[in-house]
C-alpha positions as CSV (number, residue, x, y, z in Angstrom):
1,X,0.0,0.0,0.0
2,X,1.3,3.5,-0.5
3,X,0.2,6.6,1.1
4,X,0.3,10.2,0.4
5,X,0.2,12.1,3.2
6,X,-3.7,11.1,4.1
7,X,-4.2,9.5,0.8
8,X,-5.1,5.8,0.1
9,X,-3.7,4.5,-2.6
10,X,-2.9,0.6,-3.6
11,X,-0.8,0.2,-6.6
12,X,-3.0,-2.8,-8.2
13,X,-5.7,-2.7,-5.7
14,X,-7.7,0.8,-5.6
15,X,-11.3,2.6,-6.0
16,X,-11.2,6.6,-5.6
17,X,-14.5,6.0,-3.4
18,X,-12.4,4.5,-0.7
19,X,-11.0,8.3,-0.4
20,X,-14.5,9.3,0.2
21,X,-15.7,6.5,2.7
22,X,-13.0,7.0,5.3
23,X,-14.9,10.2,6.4
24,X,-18.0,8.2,6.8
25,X,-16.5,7.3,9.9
26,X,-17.6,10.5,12.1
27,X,-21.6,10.7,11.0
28,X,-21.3,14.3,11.8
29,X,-18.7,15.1,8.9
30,X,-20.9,17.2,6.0
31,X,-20.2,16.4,2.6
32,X,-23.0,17.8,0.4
33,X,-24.7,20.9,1.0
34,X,-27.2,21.3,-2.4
35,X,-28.9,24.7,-2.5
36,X,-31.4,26.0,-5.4
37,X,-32.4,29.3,-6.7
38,X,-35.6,29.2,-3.5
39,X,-33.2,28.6,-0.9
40,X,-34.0,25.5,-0.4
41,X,-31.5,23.3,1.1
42,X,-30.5,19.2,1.5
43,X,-27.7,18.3,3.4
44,X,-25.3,15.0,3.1
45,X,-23.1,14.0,5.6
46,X,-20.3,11.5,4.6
47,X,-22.0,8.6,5.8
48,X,-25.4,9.3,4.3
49,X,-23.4,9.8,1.0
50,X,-21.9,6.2,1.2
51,X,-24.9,4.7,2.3
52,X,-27.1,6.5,-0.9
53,X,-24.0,5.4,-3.5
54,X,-24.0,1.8,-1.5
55,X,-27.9,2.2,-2.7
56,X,-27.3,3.0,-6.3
57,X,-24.1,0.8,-6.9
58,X,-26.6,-2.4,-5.4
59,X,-29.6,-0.5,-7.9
60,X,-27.2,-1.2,-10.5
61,X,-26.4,-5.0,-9.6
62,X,-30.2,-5.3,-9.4
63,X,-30.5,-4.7,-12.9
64,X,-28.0,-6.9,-14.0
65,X,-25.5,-4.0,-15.2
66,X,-21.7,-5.1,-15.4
67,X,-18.7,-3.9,-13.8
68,X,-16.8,-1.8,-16.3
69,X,-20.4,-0.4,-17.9
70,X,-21.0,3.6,-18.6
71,X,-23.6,5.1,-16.3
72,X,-24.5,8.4,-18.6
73,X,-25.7,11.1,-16.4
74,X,-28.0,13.7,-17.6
75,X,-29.1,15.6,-14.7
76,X,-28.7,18.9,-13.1
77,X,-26.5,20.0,-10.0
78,X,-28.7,17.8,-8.0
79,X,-27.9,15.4,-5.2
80,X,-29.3,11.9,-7.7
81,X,-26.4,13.3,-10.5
82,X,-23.3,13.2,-7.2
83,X,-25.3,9.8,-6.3
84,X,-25.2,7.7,-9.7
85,X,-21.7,9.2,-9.9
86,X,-20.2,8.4,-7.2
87,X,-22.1,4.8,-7.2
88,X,-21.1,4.0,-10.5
89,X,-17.6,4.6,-9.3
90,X,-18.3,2.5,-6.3
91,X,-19.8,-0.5,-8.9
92,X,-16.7,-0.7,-10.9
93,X,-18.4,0.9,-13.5
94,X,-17.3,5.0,-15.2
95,X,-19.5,7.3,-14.8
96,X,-20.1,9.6,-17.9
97,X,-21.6,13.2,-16.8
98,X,-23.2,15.4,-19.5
99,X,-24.1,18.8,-19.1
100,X,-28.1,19.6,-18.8
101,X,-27.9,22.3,-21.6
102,X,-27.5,19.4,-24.5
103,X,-30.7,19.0,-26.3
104,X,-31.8,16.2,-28.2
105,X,-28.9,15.6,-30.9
106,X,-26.2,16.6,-28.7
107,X,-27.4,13.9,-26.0
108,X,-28.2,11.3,-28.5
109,X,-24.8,11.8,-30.2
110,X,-22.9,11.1,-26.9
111,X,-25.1,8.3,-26.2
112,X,-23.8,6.6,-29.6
113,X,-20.6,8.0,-28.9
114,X,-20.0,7.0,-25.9
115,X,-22.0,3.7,-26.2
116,X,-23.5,4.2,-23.5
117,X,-24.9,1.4,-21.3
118,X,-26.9,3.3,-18.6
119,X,-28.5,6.5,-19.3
120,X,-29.7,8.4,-15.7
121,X,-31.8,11.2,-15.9
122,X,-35.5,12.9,-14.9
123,X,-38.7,13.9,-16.2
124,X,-38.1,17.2,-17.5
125,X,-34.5,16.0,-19.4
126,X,-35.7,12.5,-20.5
127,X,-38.3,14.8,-23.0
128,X,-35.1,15.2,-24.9
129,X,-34.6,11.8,-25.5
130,X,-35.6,10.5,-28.3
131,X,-38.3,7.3,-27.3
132,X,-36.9,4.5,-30.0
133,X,-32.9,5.4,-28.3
134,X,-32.7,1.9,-27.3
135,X,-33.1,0.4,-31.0
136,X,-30.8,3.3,-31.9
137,X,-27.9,2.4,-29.7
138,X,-28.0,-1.5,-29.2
139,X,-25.9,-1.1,-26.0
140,X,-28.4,1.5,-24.1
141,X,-30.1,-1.3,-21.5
142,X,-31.6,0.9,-19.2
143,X,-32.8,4.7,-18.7
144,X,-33.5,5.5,-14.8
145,X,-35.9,8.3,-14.4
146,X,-34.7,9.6,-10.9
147,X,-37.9,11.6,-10.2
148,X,-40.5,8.5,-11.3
149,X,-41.7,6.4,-8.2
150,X,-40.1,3.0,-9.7
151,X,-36.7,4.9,-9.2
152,X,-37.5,6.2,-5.8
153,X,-39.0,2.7,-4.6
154,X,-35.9,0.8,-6.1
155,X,-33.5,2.9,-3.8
156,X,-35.6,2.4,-0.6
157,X,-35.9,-1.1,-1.3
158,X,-31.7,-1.6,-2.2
159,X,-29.4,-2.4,1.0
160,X,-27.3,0.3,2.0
161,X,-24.1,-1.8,2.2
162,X,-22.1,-2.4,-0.7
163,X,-18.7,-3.4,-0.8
164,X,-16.9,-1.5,-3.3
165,X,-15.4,-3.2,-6.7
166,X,-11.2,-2.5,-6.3
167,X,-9.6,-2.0,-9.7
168,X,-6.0,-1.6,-11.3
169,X,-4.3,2.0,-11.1
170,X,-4.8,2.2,-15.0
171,X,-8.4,1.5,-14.8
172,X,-10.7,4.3,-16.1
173,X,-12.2,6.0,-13.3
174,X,-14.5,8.4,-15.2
175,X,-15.0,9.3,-18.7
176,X,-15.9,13.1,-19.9
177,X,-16.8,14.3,-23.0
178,X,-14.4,17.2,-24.6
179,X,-15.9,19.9,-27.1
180,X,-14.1,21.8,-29.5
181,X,-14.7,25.5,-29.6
182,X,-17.7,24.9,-31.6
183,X,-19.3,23.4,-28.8
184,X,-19.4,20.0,-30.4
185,X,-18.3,16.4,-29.2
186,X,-15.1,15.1,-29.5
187,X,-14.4,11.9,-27.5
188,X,-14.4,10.5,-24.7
189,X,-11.4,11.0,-22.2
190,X,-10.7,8.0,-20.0
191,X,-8.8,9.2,-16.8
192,X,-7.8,6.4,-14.6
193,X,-8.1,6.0,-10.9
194,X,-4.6,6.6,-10.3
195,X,-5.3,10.0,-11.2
196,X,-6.8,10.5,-7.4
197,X,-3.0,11.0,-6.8
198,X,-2.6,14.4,-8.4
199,X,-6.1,15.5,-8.1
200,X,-5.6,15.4,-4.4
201,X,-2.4,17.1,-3.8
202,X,-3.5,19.8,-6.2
203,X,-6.3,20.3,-4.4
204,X,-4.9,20.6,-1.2
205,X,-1.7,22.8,-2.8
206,X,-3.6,25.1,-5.4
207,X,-6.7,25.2,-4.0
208,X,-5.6,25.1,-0.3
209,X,-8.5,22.5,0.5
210,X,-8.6,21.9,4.0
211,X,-11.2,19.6,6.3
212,X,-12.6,22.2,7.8
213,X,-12.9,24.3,4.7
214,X,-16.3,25.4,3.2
215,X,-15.6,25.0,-0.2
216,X,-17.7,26.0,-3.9
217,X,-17.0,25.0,-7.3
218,X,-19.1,26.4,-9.8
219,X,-18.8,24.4,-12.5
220,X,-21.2,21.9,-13.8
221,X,-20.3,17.8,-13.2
222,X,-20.6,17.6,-17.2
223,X,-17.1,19.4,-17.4
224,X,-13.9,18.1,-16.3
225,X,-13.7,20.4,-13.6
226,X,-17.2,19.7,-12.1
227,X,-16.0,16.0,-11.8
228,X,-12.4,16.7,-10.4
229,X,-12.7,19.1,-8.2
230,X,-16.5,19.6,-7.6
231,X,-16.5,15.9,-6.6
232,X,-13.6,13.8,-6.5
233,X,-10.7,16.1,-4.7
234,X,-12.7,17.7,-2.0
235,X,-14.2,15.1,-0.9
236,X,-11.2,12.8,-0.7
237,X,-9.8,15.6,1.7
238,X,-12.7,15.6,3.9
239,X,-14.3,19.6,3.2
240,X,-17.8,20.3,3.1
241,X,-19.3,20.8,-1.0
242,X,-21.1,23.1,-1.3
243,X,-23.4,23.0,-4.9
244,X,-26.0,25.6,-6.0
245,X,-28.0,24.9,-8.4
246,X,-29.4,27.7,-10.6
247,X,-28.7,30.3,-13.3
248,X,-26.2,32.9,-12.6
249,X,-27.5,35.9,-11.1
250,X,-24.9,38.1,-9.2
251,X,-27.2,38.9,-6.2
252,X,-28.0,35.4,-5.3
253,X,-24.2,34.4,-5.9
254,X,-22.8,36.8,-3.2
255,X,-25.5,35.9,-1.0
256,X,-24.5,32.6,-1.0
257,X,-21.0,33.1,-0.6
258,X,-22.2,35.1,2.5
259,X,-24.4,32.7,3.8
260,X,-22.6,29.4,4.1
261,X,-19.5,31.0,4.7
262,X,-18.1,29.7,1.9
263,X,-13.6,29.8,2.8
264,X,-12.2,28.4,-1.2
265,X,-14.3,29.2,-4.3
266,X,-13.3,27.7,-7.9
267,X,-14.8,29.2,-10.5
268,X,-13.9,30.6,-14.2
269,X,-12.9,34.2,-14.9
270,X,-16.1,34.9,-16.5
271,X,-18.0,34.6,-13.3
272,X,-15.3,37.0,-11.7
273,X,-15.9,39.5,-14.4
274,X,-19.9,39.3,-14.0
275,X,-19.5,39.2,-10.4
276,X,-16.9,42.7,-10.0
277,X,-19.6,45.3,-11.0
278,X,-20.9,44.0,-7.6
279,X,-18.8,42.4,-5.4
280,X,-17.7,44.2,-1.8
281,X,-14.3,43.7,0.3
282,X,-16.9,42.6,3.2
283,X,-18.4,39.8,0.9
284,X,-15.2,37.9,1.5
285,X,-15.5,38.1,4.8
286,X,-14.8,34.4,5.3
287,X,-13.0,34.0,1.7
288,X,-9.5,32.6,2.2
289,X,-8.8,31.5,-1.5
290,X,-9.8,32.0,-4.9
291,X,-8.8,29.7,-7.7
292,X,-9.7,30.3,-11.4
293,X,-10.1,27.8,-14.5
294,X,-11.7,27.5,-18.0
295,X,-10.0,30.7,-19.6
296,X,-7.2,32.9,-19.2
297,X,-7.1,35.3,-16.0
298,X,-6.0,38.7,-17.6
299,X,-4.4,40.8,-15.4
300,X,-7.0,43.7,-14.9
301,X,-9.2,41.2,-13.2
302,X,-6.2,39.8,-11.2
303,X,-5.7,43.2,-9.9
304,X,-9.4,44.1,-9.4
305,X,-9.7,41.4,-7.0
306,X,-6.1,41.8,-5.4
307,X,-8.1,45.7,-4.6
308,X,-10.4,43.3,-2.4
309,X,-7.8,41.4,-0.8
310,X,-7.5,38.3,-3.1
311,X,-4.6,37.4,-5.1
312,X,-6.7,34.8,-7.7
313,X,-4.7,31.5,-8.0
314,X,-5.1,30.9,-11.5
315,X,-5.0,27.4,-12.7
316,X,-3.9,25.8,-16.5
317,X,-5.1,22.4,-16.9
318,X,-7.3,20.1,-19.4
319,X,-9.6,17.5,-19.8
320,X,-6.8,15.4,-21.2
321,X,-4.5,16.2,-18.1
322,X,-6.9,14.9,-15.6
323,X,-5.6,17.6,-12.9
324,X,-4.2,20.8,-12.7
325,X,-0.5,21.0,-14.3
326,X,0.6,24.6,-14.0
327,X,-0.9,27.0,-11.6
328,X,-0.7,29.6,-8.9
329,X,-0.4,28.2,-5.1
330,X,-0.8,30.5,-2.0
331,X,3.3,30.1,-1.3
332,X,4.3,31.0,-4.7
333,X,4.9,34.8,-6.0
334,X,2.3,36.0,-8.1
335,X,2.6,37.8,-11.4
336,X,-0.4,39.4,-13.1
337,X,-1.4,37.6,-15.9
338,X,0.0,34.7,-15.5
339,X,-1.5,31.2,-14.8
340,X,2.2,30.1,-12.7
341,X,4.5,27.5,-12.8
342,X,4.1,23.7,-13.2
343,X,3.6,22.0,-10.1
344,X,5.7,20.1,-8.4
345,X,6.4,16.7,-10.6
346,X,4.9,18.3,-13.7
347,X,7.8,19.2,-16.7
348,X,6.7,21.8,-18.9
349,X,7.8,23.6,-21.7
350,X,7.3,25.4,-24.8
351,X,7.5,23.8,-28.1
352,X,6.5,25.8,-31.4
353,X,5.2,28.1,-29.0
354,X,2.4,25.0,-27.8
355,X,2.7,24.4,-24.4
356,X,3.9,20.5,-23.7
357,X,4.0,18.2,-20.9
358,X,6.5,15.1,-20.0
359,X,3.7,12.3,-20.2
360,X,5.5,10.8,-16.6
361,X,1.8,12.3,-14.3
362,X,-0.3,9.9,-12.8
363,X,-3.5,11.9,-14.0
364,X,-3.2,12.2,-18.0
365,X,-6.0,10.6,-19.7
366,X,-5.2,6.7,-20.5
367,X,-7.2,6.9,-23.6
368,X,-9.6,8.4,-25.9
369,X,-12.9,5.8,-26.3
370,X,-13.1,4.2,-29.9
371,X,-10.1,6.9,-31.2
372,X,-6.7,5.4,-30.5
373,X,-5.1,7.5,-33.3
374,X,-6.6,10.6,-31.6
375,X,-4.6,9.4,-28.7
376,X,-1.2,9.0,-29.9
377,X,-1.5,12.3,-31.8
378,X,-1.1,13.9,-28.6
379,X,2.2,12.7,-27.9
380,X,5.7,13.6,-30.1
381,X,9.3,12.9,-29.4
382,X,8.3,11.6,-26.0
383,X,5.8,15.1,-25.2
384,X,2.3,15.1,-24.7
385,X,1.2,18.4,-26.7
386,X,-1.2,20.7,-25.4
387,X,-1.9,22.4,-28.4
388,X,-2.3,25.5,-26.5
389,X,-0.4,28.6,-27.1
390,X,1.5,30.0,-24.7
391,X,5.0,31.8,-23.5
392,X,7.6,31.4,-20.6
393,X,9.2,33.8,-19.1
394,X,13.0,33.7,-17.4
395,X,11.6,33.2,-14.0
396,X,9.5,30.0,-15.3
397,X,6.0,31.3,-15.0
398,X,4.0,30.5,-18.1
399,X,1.5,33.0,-20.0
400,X,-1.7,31.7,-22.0
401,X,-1.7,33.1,-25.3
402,X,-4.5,31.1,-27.0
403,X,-5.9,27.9,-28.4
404,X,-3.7,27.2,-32.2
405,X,-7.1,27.5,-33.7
406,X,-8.0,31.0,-32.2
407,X,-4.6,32.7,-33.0
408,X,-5.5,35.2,-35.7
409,X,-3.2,35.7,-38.3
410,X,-3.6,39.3,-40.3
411,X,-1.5,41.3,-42.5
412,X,1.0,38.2,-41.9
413,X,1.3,38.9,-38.2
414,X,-0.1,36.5,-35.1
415,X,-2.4,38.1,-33.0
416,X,-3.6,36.4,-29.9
417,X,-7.3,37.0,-29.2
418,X,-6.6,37.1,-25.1
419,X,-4.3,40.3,-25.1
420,X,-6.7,42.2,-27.5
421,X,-9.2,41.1,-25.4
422,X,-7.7,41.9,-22.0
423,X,-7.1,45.9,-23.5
424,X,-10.6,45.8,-24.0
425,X,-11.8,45.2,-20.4
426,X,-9.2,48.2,-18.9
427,X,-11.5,50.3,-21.0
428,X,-15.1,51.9,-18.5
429,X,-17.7,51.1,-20.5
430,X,-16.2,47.2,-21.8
431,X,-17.6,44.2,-19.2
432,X,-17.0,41.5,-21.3
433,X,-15.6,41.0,-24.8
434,X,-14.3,38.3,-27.2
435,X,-11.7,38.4,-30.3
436,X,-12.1,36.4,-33.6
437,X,-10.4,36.7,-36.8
438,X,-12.4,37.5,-39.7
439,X,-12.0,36.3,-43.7
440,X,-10.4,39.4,-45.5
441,X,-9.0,39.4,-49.2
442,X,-6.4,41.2,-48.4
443,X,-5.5,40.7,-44.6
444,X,-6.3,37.0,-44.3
445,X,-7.9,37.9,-41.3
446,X,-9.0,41.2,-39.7
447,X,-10.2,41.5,-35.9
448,X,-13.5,41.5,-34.8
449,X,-14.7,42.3,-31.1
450,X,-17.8,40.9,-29.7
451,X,-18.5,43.5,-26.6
452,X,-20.7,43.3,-23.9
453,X,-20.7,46.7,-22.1
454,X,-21.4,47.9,-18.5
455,X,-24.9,48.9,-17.3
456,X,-26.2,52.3,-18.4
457,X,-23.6,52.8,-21.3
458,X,-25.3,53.5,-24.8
459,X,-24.5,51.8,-27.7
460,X,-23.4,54.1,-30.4
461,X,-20.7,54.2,-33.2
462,X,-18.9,57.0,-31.3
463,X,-18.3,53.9,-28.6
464,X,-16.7,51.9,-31.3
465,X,-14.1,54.4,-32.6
466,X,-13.5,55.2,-28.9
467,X,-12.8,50.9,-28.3
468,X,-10.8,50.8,-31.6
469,X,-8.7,53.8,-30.3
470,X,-8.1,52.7,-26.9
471,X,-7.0,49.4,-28.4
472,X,-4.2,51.0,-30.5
473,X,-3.2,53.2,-28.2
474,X,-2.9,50.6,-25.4
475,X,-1.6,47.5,-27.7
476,X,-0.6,48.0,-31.0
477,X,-1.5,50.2,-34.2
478,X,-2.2,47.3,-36.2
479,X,-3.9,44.7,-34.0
480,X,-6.8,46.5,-33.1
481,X,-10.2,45.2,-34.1
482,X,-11.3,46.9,-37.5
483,X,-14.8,45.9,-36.1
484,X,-17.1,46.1,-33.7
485,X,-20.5,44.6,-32.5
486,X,-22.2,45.0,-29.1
487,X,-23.7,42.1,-27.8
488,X,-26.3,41.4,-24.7
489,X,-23.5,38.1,-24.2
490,X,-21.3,36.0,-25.1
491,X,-21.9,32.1,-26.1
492,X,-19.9,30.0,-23.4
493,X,-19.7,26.9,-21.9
494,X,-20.2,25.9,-18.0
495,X,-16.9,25.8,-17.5
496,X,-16.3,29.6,-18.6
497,X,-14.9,29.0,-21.4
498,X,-16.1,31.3,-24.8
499,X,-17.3,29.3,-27.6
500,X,-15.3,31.6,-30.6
501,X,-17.0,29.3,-33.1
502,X,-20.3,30.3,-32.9
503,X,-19.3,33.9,-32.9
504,X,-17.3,33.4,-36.1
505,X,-20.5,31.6,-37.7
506,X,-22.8,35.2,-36.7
């Protein structure tokens, strides 16, 4: 057996759940706190968590479903969708999340992607499903309806003991979806069970995760970071998850963080810039830590926040990495901008200005479902390649630039969206904006700035010159966008991150 620090870990013998059951052990320990958009409240301690997965894994044996099967969840932030995922885990099987935004073709399409052999969901999502599904995908057995009475009665009736299903270190743990900027589906990532290793001594270095911590990460289970670190890392240290589920609304957000107390928030730097118009000092009166994913952290928001007391950690990771690789901790020297340095036992570096990892991390993904070429594309002369853009400075702290498919390339220069884009939000009247290239005969490309703009500021094409001017005066003469449009928002996923291709097909 080895240990890290507090963590279980058996080389050839091992479940990630087992992380989660030995705080069972004190029935007072809180695990889940669920909150919606009323107010209302349930509340999971440890031990009613392992006794409700114990339920579902033994719901799952019921119904004849195998070990290694994947449980497809389609559900909201709601405690059923931590339940099946945490029980499927528990079974042996890989639980699959999918964000409740998909409709009809982009659920079906992961289904068959996926081949899915479980599908768990409720009344209101399951009207999205198609009704011949199971003739469509052959290895679709059963759809569970957690809000019907045959669900609710199989639970009450299934024993709360369940002895967990060990597996190998390489074993797939869970499995979660990628889209490209277009919002589309990829593949699925497998990231094995090892992968507890890293995802716990991140959490406890980055995000500063402690038992007694209070602790909110806002993204959805569907995305990589919902799984990792709204699920698996906390609650293998022991902190109290807390989940609200509801549409963003700045009010309501601070007056949760109030509220519960919350002491570590995780959350993408869209929700910072959304929340600043509002946000007070005395909000964060029980705010020890900040962490930030999904986009790049520019450094007007870093120093907005650092006004209030909090120096952002900004994190750098993908679905493919399986845990945070490079990031800002609370020991190590911030620089505005930046998203840090790789952690300790991560070698990075940049190659053809991509950033690239040595593939030696117990978290990278073990395999891309049905698209083995996929898989070894990501790995040359003994690199796994990121494929993100991105520059190092001479103290080692690394810089996002962009994703290779968002550079812009005009006039024969590269552009990166992110610095345009970070200009743009120094200026009063900008809240949020986003950079595409554009097709132009004679440039290649020109820029093009989606805006959103504070409350009370007027649209006009005096605005735009002003934006165009500020950019050129502030960046550079000749990457400044050429044009302009306001916008109510910006097209983005959970996780924060701005979906450029359905701007560029506007």
């Amino acid at each position: 057996m080895v240990k890290n620090n507090e963590l279980i870990f058996h080389e050839n013998n091992v479940n990630i759940v087992k992380n989660i059951d030995k705080y069972a052990d004190n029935p007072k320990n809180k695990a889940l706190v669920f909150q919606d958009e009323h107010g209302k409240v349930k509340e999971f301690t440890y031990l009613k968590l392992k006794h409700e997965t114990s339920k579902f894994a033994n719901l799952l044996n019921k119904s004849k479903v195998r070990k290694k099967s994947r449980i497809f969840i389609f559900l909201p932030k709601i405690p059923e969708a931590y339940i099946a995922f945490i029980g499927a885990i528990r079974h042996g099987s890989i639980p699959v999340p999918l964000f409740e935004a998909f409709q009809s073709e982009g659920v079906s399409l992961r289904l068959k992607k996926g081949d899915a052999n479980v599908l768990v969901t409720n009344k209101e999502l399951a009207k999205r499903i198609p009704d011949n599904i199971k003739k469509k995908i052959k290895s679709l057995k059963h759809i569970l309806i957690v809000d019907s009475k045959q669900y609710r009665k199989s639970m009450q009736k299934s024993s709360s003991e369940f002895r967990t299903v060990m597996k190998k270190k390489n074993d797939t743990a869970i499995m979660i979806f990628t889209s490209s900027t277009a919002g589309t589906p990829v593949a699925g990532i497998e990231i094995p069970h090892k992968a507890i290793i890293q995802q716990y001594a991140t959490a406890k270095l980055v995000l500063d995760l402690k038992e007694n911590d209070r602790y909110w990460c806002t993204a959805h289970p569907g995305w990589v970071t919902g799984s990792v670190y709204g699920i698996i890392a906390p609650l293998s240290i022991g902190c109290t998850n807390y989940i609200y589920e509801g549409h963003f609304d700045s009010k309501k957000w601070i007056k949760f963080i109030r509220k519960n107390k919350i002491s570590a928030i995780y959350t993408a730097p869209t929700a910072l810039r959304m929340l600043r118009p509002e946000i007070k000092k005395d909000d964060f009166k029980y705010v020890r830590v900040i962490a930030s994913v999904g986009e790049a952290l520019t450094s007007t928001l870093f120093n907005h926040y650092k006004k209030l007391g909090i120096e952002i950690n900004d994190t750098y990771w993908q679905t493919e990495t399986g845990a945070i690789v490079i990031a800002n901790w609370p020991s190590l020297r911030k620089k505005a901008g930046s998203m840090g340095k790789p952690i300790p036992g991560i070698t990075a570096s940049i190659i053809n200005g991509a950033i690239a990892l040595k593939p030696d991390f117990p978290s990278l993904m073990t395999g891309i479902y049905k698209h083995d070429k996929m898989y070894r594309d990501y790995f040359k002369n003994k690199w796994f390649m990121t494929n993100d853009l991105a520059r190092k400075d001479k103290q080692g702290y690394f810089f996002f630039n962009a994703r290779k498919d968002d550079i812009i390339k005009t006039s024969g220069e590269r552009v990166s969206p992110i610095e345009i884009e970070s200009i743009l939000l120094k200026h009063r009247a900008v809240k949020e904006s986003a950079v595409i290239g554009i097709p132009d005969k004679i440039k290649g490309s020109i820029i093009k700035a989606f805006v959103v703009l504070n409350k009370k500021i007027d649209r006009n094409e005096k605005l735009k010159e002003e934006l165009k001017n500020f950019v050129k005066e502030n960046y550079a003469g000749h990457a400044y966008p050429k044009e302009i449009e306001f916008v109510d928002s910006l097209p983005k996923t959970e996780s924060g991150k701005i979906i450029r291709m359905k701007l560029r097909c506007r």
